[in-house]
N, C-alpha and C positions, 0 to 999 in steps of 0.2 A: 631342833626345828625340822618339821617334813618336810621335803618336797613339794614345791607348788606356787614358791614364792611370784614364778613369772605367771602362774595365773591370775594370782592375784593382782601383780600390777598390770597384765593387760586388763583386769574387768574395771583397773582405774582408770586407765588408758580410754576403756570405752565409755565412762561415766563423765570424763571431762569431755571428749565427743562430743556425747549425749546432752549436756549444759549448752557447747556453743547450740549444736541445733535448734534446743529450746529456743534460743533467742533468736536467731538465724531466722532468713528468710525459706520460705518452703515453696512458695508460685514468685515468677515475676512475669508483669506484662509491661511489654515496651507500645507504645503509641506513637506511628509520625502520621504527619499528615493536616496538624490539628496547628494552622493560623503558622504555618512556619518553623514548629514547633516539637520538639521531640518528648515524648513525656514518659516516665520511667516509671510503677507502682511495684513494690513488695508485699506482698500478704507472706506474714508472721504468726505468731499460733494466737498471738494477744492482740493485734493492730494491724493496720494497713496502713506504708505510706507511698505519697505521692511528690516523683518529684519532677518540675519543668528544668529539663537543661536550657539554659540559653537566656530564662528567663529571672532567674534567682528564686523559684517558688519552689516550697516544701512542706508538706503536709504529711503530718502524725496523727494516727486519729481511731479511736476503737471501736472493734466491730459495732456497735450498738448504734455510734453516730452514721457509720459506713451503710450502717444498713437503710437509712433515712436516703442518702445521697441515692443509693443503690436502684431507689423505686423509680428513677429516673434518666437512668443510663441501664445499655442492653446487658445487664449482669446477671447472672446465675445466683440467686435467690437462697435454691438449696446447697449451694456452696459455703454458704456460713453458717451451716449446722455441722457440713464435712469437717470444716475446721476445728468447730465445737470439740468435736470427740475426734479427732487429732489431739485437740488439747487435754484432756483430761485420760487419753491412752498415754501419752507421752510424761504424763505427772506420774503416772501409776510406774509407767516405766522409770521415771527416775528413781523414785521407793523402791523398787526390788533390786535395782542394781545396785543402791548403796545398802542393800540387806545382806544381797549375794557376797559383794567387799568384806562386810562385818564376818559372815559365817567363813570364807575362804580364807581373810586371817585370820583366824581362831582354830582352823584347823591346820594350818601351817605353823602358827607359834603357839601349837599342841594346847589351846586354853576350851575346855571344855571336852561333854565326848564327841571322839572324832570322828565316829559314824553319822552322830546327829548332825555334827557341822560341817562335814562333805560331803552330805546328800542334801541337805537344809541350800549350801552353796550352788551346788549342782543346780538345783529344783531353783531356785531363787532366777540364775543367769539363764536357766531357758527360759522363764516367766519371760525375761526383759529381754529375749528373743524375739519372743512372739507379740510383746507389748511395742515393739520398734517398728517390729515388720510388719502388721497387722495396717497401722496407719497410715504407714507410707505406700502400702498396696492399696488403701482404702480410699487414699488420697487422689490415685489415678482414675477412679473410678466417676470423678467431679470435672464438669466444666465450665470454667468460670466465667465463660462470655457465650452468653445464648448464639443458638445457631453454629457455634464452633466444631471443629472435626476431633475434637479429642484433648487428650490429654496437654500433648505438645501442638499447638496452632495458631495457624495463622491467614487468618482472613481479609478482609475489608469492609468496614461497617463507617456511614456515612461520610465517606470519600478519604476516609483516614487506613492505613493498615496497621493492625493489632498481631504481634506475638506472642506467643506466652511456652511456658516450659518449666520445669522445675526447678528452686533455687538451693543453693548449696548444702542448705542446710536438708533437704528431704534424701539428697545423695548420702549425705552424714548421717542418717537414719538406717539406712541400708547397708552400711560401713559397722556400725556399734553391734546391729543386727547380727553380722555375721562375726565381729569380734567375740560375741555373746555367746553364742552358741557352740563356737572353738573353746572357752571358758569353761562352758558347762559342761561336756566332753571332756575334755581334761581334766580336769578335778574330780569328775565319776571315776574315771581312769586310774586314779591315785589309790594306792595297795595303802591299807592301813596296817602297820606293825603288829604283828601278835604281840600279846604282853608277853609271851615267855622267850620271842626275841630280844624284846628289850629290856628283860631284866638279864638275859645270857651278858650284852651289851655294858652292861652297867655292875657286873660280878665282877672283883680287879681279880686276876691269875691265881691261882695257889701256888704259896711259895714250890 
């Protein structure tokens, strides 16, 4: 067995990450102000919910219907195309990371050649590098309540006040990111054996 085993479990490390994120929330905005009421929404890469503390209300509900609701509250439009390709950056990322997985053990439990499958691994965890980080920078770029000052804000829109800021799961993006890239450097890193090493290794003594 070569060397590399911890890279390997850290690019698993960052592929179970990379799973909660998926699901995880990536914006959330808080609302008070509204009838006494505090109101809570998550946007996810698949859905948005909505939920009233105080009042028992909870809403799950997909971009598609969101978008209907949306033509009539002050929201950002082209925020749910940002999402869009958040979404389908973040699928591609999960593919190369569990490609990267496959080639980095295969070059550590020596199955196949090990040039191909520690450059193939290397090359694979920078892809999901750049597939991590790409949408989480892409992501700040969106704001999701017109008239708002940015990324992280917070306003006043009809006598209510509106928060917003990035949720756990987009921090987790930027975590796997750089777990990924420490991955793909190390495993470049990784000295493959000449075969006349390892056949000296494998010759028993003469008597």
């Amino acid at each position: 067995m070569r060397k590399g085993i911890s890279t390997c479990v850290g690019m698993i490390g960052g592929l179970v990450l990379l799973i909660v994120g998926f699901f995880g929330p990536w914006y959330v905005i808080d609302m008070t102000g509204i009838l006494g009421a505090d109101y809570h929404a998550g946007l996810f890469l698949t859905r948005m919910e909505l939920q009233a503390q105080g009042q028992g209300i909870f809403l799950s509900m997909g971009y598609a219907e969101v978008k209907n609701y949306a033509q009539n509250i002050p929201m950002n439009m082209e925020s749910f195309a940002v999402i869009d390709t958040a979404f389908f950056l973040t699928v591609l990322a999960l593919v190369t990371a569990v490609l990267a997985i496959f080639f980095m053990g295969a070059f550590v439990f020596e199955k196949g050649k090990p040039k191909t499958m520690k450059y193939g691994g290397g090359l694979l965890a920078f892809l999901t590098f750049l597939l991590t980080l790409v949408p989480a920078l892409y992501f700040m770029n969106t704001e999701f309540v017109k008239n708002s000052n940015g990324f992280w804000l917070k306003l006043s829109i009809f006598g209510m006040t509106v928060t917003g800021g990035p949720g756990y799961a987009w921090y987790l993006m930027l975590v796997v990111a750089g777990i990924s890239v420490i991955c793909a450097v190390a495993i470049l890193l990784k000295k493959i054996p000449s075969a006349d090493s390892s056949a000296e290794k494998t010759v028993p003594p003469a008597p």
